[in-house]
Residue, then its C-alpha position, 0 to 999 in steps of 0.5 A: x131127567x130132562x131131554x138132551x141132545x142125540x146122535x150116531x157112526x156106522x161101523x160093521x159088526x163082527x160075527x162074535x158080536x153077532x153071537x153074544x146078542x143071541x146068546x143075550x135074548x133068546x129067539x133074536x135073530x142075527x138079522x136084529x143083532x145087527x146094531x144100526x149106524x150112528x149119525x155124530x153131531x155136537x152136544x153137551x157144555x162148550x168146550x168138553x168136545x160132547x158128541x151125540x146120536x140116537x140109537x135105535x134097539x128093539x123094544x123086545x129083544x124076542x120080537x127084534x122086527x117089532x116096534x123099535x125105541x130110539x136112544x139118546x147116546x153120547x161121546x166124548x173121543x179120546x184128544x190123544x190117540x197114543x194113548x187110547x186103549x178103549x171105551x169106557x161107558x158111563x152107566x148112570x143110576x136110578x132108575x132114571x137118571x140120564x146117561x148122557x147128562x151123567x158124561x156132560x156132568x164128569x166129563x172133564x173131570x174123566x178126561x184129566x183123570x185117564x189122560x186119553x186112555x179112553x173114548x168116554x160113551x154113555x146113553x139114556x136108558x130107555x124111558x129116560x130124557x132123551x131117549x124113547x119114554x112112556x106115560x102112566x097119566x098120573x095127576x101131578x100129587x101123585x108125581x112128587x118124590x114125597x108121594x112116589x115113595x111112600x111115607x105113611x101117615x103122621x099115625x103110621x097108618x098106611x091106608x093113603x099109600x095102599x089107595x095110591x099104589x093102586x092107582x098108580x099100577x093100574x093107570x102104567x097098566x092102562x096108559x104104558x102099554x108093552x113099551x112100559x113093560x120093556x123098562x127092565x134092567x136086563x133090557x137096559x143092559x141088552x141096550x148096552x151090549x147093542x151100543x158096544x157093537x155100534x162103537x165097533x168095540x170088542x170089549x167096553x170098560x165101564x164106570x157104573x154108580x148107585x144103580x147103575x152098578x146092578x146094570x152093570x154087574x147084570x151086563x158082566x153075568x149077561x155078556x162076561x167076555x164083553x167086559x174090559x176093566x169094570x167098576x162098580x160105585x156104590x153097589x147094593x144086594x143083588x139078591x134076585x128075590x127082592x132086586x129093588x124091593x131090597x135095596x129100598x128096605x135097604x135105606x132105613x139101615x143106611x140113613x142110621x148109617x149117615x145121620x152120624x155124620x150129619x149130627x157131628x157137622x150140625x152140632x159143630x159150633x163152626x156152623x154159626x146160625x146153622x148150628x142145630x144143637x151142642x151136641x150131636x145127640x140132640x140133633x137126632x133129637x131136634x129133628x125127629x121132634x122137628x118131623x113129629x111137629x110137623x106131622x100134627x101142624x104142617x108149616x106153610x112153605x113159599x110153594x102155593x098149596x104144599x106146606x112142609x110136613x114131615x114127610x117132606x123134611x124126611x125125604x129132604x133128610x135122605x136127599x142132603x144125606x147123599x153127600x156132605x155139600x148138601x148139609x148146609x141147605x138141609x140145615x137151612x131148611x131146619x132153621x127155617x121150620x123152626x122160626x116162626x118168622x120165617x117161612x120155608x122155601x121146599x126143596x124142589x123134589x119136594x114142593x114140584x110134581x116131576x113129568x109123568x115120564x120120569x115118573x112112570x120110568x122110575x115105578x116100572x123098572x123097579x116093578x118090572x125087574x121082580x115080583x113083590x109080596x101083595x099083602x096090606x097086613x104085611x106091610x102094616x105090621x113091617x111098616x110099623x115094626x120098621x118105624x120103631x127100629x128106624x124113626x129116621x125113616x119112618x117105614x118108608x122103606x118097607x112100605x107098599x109100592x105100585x109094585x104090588x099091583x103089578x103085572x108079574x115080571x116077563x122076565x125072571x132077575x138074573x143071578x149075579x155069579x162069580x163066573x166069568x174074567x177077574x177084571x172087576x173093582x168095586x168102591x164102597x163107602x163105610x157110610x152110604x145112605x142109599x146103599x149101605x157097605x152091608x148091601x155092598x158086601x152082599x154084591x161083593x160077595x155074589x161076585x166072588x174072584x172076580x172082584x176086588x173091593x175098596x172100602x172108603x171111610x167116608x160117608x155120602x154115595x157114589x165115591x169115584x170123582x165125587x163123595x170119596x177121597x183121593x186114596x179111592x179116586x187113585x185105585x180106581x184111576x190106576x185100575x182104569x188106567x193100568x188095569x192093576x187092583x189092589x192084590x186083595x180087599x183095600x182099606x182107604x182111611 
C-alpha cells in the first residue's frame, strides 16, 4: 500500500480488442476502447530488470470521454525470446495490495521458475499505491486494521461498530465522490482487459492470489476468449449474493481451520522460550484466556496511546495465521503479554493508522461489489451467535461494516459460470485462514469444466511460490509452462 514507480509502449489495437471492450462495458464507444501508449522506464529492485508506466482508463467505462484515472503498470520482459510464449499478469489481492509491488516481491522467483516463457506484467488496481487514489477523510483511530474490521466489545456489544460504520460511510460518500464509487472489481477487471490491448496482446496468462482470484475469474466470465493459461491461488465463494460479505463471514471457519497448526508448533517443546503450553489444547486454551484477560485489563504496549487489548491479539492471530514464517513473532507477542516485566512491541498493522487512501480503497471496493443486509438486530444476534461457535474470532466476521450504510451498488456481481475455454487451474490449500478449502470448493464448483483443482495438505494462504510445497509449485510451473493439467482433481500430500 504505498506508491511505486510508473510507466508505458504504443502498440496498435486490433478490431477483436475493439470488440471485446464493447462487449465488457455496455454504451463504450470504439473510440474509448482504444488503450493509449505506454511510455517504459526502469523500476523496482536493481538487478530484476522491472519496467514502469502509467496507464491511463476511463473512471466509468459508460462515460469513456469522462474523467480519466492513471494506473501505475509494471514488466518485467522475458531475457530469452526463443523461449517466449506470452504475458503472464500478476494479479495481487486485497483489496488493496499493490500489483506492482506484488511482481518486484516474486519476480525473480517467477523468472527461475518459467525460464523466459513469459513477460511478467502487473498493475496497481485503481486506488491503490500508485495508481490514481481517492479519500474518505477518516480520523487516524478509525484507519487501524483492528478498528476497520469490527471487533466488538470485551462484552460482545456492537454498538461502538455500529457508530463507527456510520461514520465511515457517510464520510466515503461526502469526501470520495464517483471516483470512490468506481472501485469495484468489474471495473478492475475492465482496467485489465484495457492493459492486455496496451501490451498488444491477443490473449494474456495470469497468476491471481487471495482476492486477486475473484478479479481473475470475474475477468475469465467478462472476457473468456482473452484467457490463456489461468491460475487461481487461494479462491473464495464467489456467490454473487454476499461476494465480500461472504468471504469475511467466511474467516472464523478458516481460522478454526489453521490454529491447529499453530497449536501443534507452539506446543512443540523445540521452540524453547516461545513454547506456549505442553499441549496443543492448552494453546487455544492460553490464548483465548490470554484475549479475555486482555479485554477486562488492556496491557501498555511501547506505541504511546494504544495498549494491546484483545482485539488487537485477535487480529495479530489472524495476520501470523496466513503463513507458518509468521508463528514465531505472534508467539513473541504472547510471551510478552504474559510477563509482567515486559512490555510489548504491537505489530504494525495493529498499533499505526494506514493512509486514508489505502483505507478508503479497502471499504469501498467490498461495498461497492454488492449490497449488504442493513439491520443492527441481525448482526447482534449473528454476532453473537458466531462468538460462541468461533471464540477465535470472536464475531468479527459477521459483524456490521460501513457497508451497511452504504450507496447500493451500480452494478449488479457478475455470476462466475462454467462457460467459456478449459484452461483454468486453481491451487488450494486444506488449511487456509482467510479463504478456506470450503469456499474454494464453491469456486471450483461455479467454474465446472473449465477447472481443475489441486488440493495441498498444507496450511497458510496463497500456495504458488509461497506457503505451498513443491508437489503444488510443479503442477502449477508445468501448467504455465506446457499448459498440461492434472487430467482430473489432484491431491499434493
Amino acid at each position: 500500500m504505498t506508491t511505486y514507480g510508473r510507466t508505458s509502449l504504443v502498440l496498435a489495437l486490433s478490431a477483436a480488442a475493439v470488440a471485446a471492450t464493447l462487449i465488457a462495458a455496455p454504451g463504450a464507444t470504439a473510440a474509448a476502447s482504444a488503450a493509449p501508449g505506454l511510455d517504459w522506464s526502469p523500476c523496482g529492485p536493481v538487478g530484476l530488470g522491472q519496467e514502469c508506466a502509467t496507464l491511463s482508463v476511463p473512471q466509468d467505462y459508460a462515460d469513456p470521454a469522462g474523467p480519466q484515472l492513471s494506473l501505475a503498470v509494471s514488466r518485467i520482459r522475458s531475457e530469452r525470446p526463443e523461449a517466449r510464449r506470452g504475458t503472464l499478469v500478476v494479479i495481487p489481492g486485497g483489496p488493496g495490495s499493490s500489483g506492482v509491488q506484488r511482481l518486484s516481491q516474486k519476480g525473480a522467483a517467477l523468472k527461475a521458475e518459467l525460464g523466459g516463457a513469459y513477460d511478467l506484467v502487473a498493475f496497481d488496481p485503481r486506488g491503490v499505491g500508485g495508481s490514481s487514489t481517492a479519500n474518505c477523510g477518516l480520523d487516524p483511530e478509525d484507519r487501524r486494521m483492528v478498528t476497520l474490521r469490527s471487533w466488538p466489545a470485551a462484552d460482545g456489544s456492537i454498538d461502538e461498530n455500529v457508530a463507527r460504520s456510520r461514520r465511515t460511510a457517510e464520510a466515503c460518500l461526502a469526501n470520495g465522490g464517483e471516483r470512490l464509487r468506481s472501485f469495484t472489481t468489474v471495473n478492475q477487471a475492465r482496467d485489465l482487459d484495457r492493459f492486455r490491448q496496451a501490451l498488444g496482446e491477443e490473449k494474456l496468462s495470469a497468476w491471481g492470489v487471495s482476492y486477486g482470484t475473484y478479479v481473475g475469474a470475474v475477468y475469465a466470465t467478462k472476457f473468456p476468449h482473452r484467457t490463456d493459461r489461468w491460475v487461481l491461488d487461494s479462491s473464495a465463494d464467489p456467490d454473487p449474493r454476499r461476494v465480500a460479505r461472504g468471504w469475511l463471514a467466511d474467516m472464523a471457519k478458516g481460522a478454526e481451520d489453521r490454529f491447529p497448526d499453530f497449536a501443534k508448533w507452539a506446543a512443540d517443546p523445540a521452540r524453547g522460550e516461545l513454547r506456549l503450553a505442553e499441549r496443543d489444547g492448552g494453546v487455544r486454551s492460553l490464548i483465548l484466556d490470554l484475549a479475555a484477560r486482555l479485554d477486562r485489563e488492556p496491557k501498555e504496549s511501547t506505541t504511546p496511546g494504544v495498549p494491546l487489548t484483545g482485539n488487537i491479539l485477535r487480529q495479530a492471530l489472524q495476520n501470523a495465521l496466513y503463513s507458518d514464517t509468521a508463528f514465531a513473532s505472534f508467539a513473541q507477542l504472547v510471551q510478552a503479554a504474559r510477563d509482567p516485566k515486559v512490555t510489548p512491541v504491537l505489530p504494525a498493522q495493529s498499533s499505526a493508522a494506514m493512509p486514508d487512501s489505502d483505507a478508503a480503497l479497502s471499504v469501498a471496493v467490498i461495498c461497492n461489489d454488492v449490497k449488504w443486509p442493513a439491520s443492527v438486530r441481525a448482526h447482534e444476534r449473528a454476532v453473537a451467535a458466531d462468538r460462541a461457535r468461533h471464540p477465535l474470532t470472536a464475531g468479527m466476521p459477521v459483524n456490521m461494516t460501513p457497508c451497511s450504510f452504504w450507496q447500493p451498488p451500480a452494478e449488479k456481481p457478475t455470476r462466475i459460470t462454467d462457460r467459456g475455454p478449459s484452461n483454468i487451474l486453481m491451487i488450494q490449500s486444506l488449511r487456509d485462514p482467510s479463504t478456506p478449502y470450503a469456499s474454494g470448493l464453491k469456486m471450483r464448483e461455479s467454474l465446472g469444466a473449465r477447472a481443475r483443482l489441486v488440493t495441498v495438505d498444507q496450511g497458510g494462504h496463497g500456495m504458488y511460490l509461497g506457503n505451498g510445497n513443491a508437489c503444488g509449485n510443479a503442477a502449477v510451473t508445468t501448467f504455465l509452462k506446457t499448459g498440461e493439467r492434472p487430467a482430473g482433481d489432484a491431491y499434493c500430500g
